[in-house]
N, C-alpha and C positions, 0 to 999 in steps of 0.2 A: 370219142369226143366227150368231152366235160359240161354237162347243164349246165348254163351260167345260171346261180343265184337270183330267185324271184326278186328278192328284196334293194337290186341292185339298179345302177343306172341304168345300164346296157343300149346300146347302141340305138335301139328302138322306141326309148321312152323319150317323153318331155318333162321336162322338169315342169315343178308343180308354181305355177308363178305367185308371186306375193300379191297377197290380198291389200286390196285398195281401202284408203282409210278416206272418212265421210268430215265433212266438213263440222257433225257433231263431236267425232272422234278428237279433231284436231281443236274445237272448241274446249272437251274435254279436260286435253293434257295444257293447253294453256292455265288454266282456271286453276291446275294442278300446282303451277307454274309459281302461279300471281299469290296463293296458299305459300308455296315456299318459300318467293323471297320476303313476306309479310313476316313470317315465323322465326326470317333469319338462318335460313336453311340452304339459302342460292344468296347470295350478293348481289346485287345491279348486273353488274357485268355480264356473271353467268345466265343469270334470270334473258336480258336480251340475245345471248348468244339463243338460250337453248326455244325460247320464245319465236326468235325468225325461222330456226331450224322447224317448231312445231306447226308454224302457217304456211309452209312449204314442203311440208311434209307428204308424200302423194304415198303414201303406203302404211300399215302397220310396223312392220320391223323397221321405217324410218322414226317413229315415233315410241316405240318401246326402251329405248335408251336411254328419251329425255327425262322418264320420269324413275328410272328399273331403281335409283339408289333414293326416291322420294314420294313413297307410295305410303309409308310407314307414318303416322303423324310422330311430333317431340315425343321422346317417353315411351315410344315402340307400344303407341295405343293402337285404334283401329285406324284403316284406308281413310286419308283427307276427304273429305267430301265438299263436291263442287257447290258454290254459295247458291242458297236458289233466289229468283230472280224479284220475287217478290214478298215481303213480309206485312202482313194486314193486323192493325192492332186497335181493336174496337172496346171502347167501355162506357157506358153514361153513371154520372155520379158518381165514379167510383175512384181508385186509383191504381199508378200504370208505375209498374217498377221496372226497369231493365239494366242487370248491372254484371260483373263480375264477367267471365271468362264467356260469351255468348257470341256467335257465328252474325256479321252483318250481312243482308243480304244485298242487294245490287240497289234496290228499291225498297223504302221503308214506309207504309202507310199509315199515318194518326190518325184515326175518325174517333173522335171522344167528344164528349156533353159535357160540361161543370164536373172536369176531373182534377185531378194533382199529378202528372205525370213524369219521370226524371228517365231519362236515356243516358246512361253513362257509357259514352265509349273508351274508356282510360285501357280497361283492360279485354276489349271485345276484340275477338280473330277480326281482320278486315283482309279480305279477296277481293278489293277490288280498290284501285288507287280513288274511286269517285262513288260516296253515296249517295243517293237522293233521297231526301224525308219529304214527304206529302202530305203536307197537315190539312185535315178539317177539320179544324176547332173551335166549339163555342165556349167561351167561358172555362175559369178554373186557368192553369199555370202549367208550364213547360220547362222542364230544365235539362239544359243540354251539356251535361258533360263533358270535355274535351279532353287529351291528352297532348303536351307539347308537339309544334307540329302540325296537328291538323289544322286547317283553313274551312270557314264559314261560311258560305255566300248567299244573301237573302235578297238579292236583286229581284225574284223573282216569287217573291211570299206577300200577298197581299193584308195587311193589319187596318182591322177597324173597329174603333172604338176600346185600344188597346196598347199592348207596347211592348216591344222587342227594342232587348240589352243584350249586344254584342262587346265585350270589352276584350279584347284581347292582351296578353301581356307583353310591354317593349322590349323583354330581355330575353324573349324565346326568340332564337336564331336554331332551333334544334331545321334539319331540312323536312320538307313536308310530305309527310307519311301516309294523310288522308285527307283528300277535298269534300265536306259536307256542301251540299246544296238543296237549299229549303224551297221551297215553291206552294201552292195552293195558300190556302186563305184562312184568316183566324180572326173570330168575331169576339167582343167584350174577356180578350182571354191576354196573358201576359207569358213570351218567350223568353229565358235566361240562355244565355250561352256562356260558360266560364271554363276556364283553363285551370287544370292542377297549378300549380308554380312549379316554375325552373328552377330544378336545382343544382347546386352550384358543385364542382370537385371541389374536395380539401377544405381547408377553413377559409 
């Protein structure tokens, strides 16, 4: 009679069961997700197909598919990395630049004294459809950068002794890409919010 092969099924093994994936795993490859269709990588469509697939996902090999062709950032740079959750931006007297190709994080913190600060998000990665800016500002100016698109909401920003200019533009119909939402409080200090311009195809 013939060994049967260590390396084989054989009648008396069990197969080796798929490892169970954790609800950070599945947080994970969403985030992955939310990176992709931002960058234009996944469309709407796919983004929700592969999105429901990922919060229902009860295993790793169901979850290794959503992302195997989007792990790569544009440009075959390094692995997308997931937004982190909070971003803290402390200065007194001084000033606060943020501009050019820069990661948003879910939550954005302003604690500044008598600064000049400008937050441009025209060309910043956005992971997440909703950011929050947390202003503690005394004194000195704010300027908020926008890109077509995004939406502003300062329902919840308390101003004194100060002033916040929201002007949006009537010809931006671009669909909306990012909801900004201001909250906390700004003393003897002045918020700008402005929009690049729409611009037009053709002449």
């Amino acid at each position: 009679m013939t060994a049967q092969a260590s390396g084989g099924q054989g009648p008396g093994r069990r197969a080796v069961p798929a490892l169970r994936a954790s609800d950070e795993d599945r947080d994970r490859v969403a985030e992955l997700l939310r990176t992709a269709v931002v960058d234009g990588r996944l469309d709407p469509v796919e983004f929700d197909e592969r999105l429901g697939a990922a919060l229902t996902a009860r295993t790793m090999d169901a979850l290794a598919p959503l992302t195997a062709d989007l792990v790569a950032a544009p440009g075959g740079g390094a692995p997308a990395r997931p937004a982190a959750e909070l971003l803290t931006i402390k200065e007194r007297h001084g000033s606060v630049h943020r501009a050019g190709r820069w990661t948003l994080p879910r939550r954005l913190a302003v604690r500044t004294a008598w600064c000049e600060v400008t937050l441009d998000l025209t060309g910043a990665v956005r992971t997440a459809p909703e950011l929050v800016i947390e202003l503690r500002v005394r004194g000195g100016d704010v300027a908020l950068i926008l890109a077509p698109g995004m939406t502003v909401d300062a329902g919840d920003l308390s101003v004194r002794h100060g002033a916040l200019a929201i002007d949006g533009d009537p010809r931006d119909t671009t669909p909306g890409t990012l909801h900004v939402r201001l909250t906390g409080r700004m003393r003897h200090a002045r918020l700008d919010a402005r929009w690049h311009p729409v611009t037009t195809q053709g002449r």
